[in-house]
TIVO-2410 file (N, C-alpha, C; in nm, 3 decimals):
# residues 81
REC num residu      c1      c2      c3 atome chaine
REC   1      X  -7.798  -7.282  -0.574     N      A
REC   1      X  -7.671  -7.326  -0.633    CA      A
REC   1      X  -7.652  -7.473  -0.598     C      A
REC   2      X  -7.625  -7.580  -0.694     N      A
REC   2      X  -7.612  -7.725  -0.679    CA      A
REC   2      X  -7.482  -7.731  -0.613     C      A
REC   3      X  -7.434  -7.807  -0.612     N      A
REC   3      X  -7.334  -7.848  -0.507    CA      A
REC   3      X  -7.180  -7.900  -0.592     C      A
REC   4      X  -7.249  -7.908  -0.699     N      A
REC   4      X  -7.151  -7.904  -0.870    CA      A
REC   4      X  -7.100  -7.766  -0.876     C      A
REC   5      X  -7.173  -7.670  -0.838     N      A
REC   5      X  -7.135  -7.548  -0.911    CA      A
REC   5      X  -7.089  -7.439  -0.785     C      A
REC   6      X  -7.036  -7.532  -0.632     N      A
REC   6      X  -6.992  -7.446  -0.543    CA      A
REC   6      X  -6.815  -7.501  -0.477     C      A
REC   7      X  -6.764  -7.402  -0.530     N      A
REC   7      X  -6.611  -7.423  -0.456    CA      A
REC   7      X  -6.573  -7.267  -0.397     C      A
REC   8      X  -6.465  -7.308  -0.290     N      A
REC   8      X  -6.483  -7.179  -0.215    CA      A
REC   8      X  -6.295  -7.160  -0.235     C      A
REC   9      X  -6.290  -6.999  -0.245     N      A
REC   9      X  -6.143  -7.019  -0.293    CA      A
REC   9      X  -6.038  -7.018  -0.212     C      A
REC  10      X  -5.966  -7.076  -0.229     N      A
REC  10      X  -5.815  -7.138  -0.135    CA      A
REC  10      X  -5.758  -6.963  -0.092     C      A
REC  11      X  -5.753  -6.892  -0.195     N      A
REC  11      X  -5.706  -6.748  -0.168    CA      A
REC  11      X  -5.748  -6.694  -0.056     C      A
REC  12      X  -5.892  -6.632  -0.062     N      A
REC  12      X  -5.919  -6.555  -0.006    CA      A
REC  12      X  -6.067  -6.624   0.037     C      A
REC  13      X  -6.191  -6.666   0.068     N      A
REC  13      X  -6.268  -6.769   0.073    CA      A
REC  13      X  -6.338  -6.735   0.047     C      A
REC  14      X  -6.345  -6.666  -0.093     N      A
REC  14      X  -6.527  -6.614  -0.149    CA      A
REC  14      X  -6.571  -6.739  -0.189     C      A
REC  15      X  -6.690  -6.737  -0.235     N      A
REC  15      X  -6.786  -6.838  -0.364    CA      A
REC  15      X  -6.714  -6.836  -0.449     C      A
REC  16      X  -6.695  -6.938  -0.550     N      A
REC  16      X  -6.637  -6.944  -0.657    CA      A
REC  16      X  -6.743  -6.958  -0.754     C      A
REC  17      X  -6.695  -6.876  -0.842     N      A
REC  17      X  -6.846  -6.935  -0.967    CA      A
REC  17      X  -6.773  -7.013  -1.126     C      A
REC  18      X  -6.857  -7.050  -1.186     N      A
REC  18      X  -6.796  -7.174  -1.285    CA      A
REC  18      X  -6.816  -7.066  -1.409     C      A
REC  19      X  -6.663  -7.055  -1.457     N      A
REC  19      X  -6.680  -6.956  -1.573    CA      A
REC  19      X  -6.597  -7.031  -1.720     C      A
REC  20      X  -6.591  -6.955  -1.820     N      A
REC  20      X  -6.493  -6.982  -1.895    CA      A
REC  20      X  -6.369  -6.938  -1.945     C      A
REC  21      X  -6.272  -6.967  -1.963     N      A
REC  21      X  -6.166  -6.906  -1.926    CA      A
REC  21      X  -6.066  -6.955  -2.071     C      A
REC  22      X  -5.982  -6.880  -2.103     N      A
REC  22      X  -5.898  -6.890  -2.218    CA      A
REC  22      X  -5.720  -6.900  -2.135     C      A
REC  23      X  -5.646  -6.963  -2.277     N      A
REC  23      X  -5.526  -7.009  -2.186    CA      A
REC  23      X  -5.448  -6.986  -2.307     C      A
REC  24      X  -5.339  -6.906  -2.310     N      A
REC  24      X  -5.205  -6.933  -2.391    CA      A
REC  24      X  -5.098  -7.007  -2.381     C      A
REC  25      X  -5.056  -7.095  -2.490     N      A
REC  25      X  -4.938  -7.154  -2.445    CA      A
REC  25      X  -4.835  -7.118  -2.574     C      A
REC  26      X  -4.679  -7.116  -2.487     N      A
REC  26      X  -4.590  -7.040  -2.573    CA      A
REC  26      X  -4.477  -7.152  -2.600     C      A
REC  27      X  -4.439  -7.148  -2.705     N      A
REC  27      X  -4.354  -7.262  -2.694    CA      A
REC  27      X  -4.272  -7.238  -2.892     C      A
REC  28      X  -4.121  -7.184  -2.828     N      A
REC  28      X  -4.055  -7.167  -2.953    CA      A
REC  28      X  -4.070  -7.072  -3.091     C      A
REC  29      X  -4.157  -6.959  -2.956     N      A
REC  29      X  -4.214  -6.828  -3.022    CA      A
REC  29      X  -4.323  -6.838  -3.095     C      A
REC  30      X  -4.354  -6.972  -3.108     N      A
REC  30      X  -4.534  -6.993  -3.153    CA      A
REC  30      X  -4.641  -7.001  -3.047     C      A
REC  31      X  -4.728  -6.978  -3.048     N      A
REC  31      X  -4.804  -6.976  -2.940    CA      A
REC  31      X  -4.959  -7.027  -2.989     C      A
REC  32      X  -5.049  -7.082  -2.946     N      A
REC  32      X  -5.172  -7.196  -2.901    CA      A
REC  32      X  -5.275  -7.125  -2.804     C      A
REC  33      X  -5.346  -7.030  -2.853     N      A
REC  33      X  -5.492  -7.004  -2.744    CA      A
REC  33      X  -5.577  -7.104  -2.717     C      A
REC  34      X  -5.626  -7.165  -2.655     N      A
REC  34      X  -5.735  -7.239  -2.583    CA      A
REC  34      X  -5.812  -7.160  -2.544     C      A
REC  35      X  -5.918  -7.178  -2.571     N      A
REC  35      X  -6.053  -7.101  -2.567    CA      A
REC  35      X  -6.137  -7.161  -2.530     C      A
REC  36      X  -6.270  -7.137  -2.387     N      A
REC  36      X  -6.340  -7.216  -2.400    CA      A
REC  36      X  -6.346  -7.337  -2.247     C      A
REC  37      X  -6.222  -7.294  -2.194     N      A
REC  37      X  -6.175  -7.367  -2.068    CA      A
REC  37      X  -6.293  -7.374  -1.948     C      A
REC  38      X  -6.299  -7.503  -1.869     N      A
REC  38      X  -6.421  -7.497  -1.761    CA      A
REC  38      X  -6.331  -7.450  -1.654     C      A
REC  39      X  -6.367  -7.408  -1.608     N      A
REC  39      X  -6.274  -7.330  -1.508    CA      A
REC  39      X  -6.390  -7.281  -1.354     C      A
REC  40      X  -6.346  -7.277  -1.216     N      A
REC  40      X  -6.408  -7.195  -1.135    CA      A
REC  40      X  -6.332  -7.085  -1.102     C      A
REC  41      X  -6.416  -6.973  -1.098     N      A
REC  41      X  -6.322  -6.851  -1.134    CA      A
REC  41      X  -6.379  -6.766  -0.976     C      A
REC  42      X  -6.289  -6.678  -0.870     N      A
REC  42      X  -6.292  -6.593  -0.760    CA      A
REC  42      X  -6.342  -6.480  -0.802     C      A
REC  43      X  -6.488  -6.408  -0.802     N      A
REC  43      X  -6.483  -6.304  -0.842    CA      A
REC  43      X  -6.395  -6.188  -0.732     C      A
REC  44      X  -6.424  -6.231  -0.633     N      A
REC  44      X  -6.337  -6.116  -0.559    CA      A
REC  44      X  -6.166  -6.124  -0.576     C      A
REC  45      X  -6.116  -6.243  -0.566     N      A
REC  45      X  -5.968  -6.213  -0.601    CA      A
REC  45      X  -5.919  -6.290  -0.757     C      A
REC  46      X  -5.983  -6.332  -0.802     N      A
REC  46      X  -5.946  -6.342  -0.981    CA      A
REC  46      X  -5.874  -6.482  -0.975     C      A
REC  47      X  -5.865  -6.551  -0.878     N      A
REC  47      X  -5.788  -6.675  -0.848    CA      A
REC  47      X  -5.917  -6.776  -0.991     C      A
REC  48      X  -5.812  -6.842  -1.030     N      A
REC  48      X  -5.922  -6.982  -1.151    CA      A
REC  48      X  -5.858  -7.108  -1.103     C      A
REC  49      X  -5.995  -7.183  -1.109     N      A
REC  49      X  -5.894  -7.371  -1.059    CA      A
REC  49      X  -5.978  -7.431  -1.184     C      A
REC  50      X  -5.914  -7.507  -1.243     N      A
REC  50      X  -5.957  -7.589  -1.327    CA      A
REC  50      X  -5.956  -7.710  -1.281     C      A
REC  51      X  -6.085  -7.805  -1.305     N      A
REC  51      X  -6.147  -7.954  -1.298    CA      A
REC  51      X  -5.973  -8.053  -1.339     C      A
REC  52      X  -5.947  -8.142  -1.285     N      A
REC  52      X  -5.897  -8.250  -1.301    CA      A
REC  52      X  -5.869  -8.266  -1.490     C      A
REC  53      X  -5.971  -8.304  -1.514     N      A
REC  53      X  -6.020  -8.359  -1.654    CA      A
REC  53      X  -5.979  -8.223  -1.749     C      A
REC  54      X  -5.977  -8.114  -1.709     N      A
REC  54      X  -5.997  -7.974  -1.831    CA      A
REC  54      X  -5.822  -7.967  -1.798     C      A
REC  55      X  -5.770  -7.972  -1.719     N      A
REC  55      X  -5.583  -7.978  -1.678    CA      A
REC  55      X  -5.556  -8.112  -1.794     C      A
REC  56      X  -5.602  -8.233  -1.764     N      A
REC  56      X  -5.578  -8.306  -1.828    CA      A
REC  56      X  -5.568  -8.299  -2.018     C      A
REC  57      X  -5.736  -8.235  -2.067     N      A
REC  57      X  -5.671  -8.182  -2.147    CA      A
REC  57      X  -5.595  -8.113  -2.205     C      A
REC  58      X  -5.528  -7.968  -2.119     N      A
REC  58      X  -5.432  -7.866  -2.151    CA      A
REC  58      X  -5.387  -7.927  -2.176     C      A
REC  59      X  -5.294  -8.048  -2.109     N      A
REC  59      X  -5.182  -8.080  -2.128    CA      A
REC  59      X  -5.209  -8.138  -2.238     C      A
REC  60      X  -5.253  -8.276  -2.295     N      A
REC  60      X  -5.261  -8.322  -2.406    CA      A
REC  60      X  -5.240  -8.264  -2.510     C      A
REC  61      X  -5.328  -8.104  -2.523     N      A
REC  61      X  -5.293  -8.010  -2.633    CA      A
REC  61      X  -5.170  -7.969  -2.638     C      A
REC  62      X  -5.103  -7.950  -2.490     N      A
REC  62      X  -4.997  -7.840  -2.489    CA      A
REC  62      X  -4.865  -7.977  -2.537     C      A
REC  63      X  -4.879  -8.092  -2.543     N      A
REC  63      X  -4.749  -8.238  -2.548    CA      A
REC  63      X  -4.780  -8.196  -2.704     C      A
REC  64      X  -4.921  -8.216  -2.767     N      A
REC  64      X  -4.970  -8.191  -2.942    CA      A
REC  64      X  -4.906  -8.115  -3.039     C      A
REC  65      X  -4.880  -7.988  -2.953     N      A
REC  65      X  -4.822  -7.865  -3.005    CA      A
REC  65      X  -4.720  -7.888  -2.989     C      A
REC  66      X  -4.649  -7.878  -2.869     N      A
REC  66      X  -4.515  -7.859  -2.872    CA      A
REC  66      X  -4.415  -7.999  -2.955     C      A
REC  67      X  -4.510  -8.105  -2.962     N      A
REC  67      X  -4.460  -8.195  -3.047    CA      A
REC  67      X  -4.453  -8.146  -3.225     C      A
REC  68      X  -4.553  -8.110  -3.259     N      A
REC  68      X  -4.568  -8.035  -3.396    CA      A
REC  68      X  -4.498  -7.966  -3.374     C      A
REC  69      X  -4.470  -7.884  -3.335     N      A
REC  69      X  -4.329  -7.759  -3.372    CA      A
REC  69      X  -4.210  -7.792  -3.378     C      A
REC  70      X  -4.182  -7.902  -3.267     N      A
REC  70      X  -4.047  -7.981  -3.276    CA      A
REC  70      X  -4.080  -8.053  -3.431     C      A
REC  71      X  -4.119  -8.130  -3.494     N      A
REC  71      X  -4.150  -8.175  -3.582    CA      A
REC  71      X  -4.130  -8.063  -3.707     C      A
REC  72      X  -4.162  -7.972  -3.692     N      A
REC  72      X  -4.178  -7.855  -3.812    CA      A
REC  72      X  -4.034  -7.821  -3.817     C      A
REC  73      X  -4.009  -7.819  -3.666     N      A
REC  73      X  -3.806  -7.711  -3.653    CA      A
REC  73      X  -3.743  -7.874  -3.702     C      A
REC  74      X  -3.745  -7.983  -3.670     N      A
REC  74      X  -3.673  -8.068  -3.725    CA      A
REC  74      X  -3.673  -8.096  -3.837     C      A
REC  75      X  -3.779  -8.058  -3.984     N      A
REC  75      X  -3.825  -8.084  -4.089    CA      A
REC  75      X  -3.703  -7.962  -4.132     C      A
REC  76      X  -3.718  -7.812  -4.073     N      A
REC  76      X  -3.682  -7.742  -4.144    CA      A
REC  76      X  -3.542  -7.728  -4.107     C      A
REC  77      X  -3.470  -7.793  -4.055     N      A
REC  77      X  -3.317  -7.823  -4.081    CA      A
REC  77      X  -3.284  -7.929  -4.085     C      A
REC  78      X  -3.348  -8.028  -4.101     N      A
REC  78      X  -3.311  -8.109  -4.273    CA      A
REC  78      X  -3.330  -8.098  -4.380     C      A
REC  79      X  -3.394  -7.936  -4.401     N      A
REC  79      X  -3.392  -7.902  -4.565    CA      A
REC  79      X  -3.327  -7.782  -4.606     C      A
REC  80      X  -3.235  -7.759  -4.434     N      A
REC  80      X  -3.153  -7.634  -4.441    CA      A
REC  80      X  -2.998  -7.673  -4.461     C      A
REC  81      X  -2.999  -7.836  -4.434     N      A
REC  81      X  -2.889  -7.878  -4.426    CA      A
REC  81      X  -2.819  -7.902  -4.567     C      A
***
């Protein structure tokens, strides 16, 4: 195992192994799967930490979305008005 692919978990202190991992985000009863996430995942206690950079993108997606929906709910009551 390279030294890339070893983190030990804050939980409980197994090996962590580098998996992929999916993420929902909810926002104004619409909701955004992310699929595909780098993630190190606990097999013994299920704990996931995600890289710096893969957080960084959630968020970007999750500001994307929740900006588009505000955008969609503001479109559709100015044409309710």
């Amino acid at each position: 195992m390279s030294a890339a692919d070893y983190k030990v978990c804050h939980v409980c202190g197994s090996v962590m192994e580098p998996c992929s991992t999916s993420k929902t985000i909810r926002f104004h009863g619409n909701e955004l799967k992310l699929n595909g996430l780098k993630a190190y995942c606990c097999p013994n206690c299920g704990e996931t930490v995600y890289s710096a950079e893969e957080v960084d993108k959630m968020e970007r997606l999750a500001r994307a979305f929740t900006t588009e929906i505000e955008s969609l709910e503001d479109a559709q009551r100015k044409g309710d008005a």
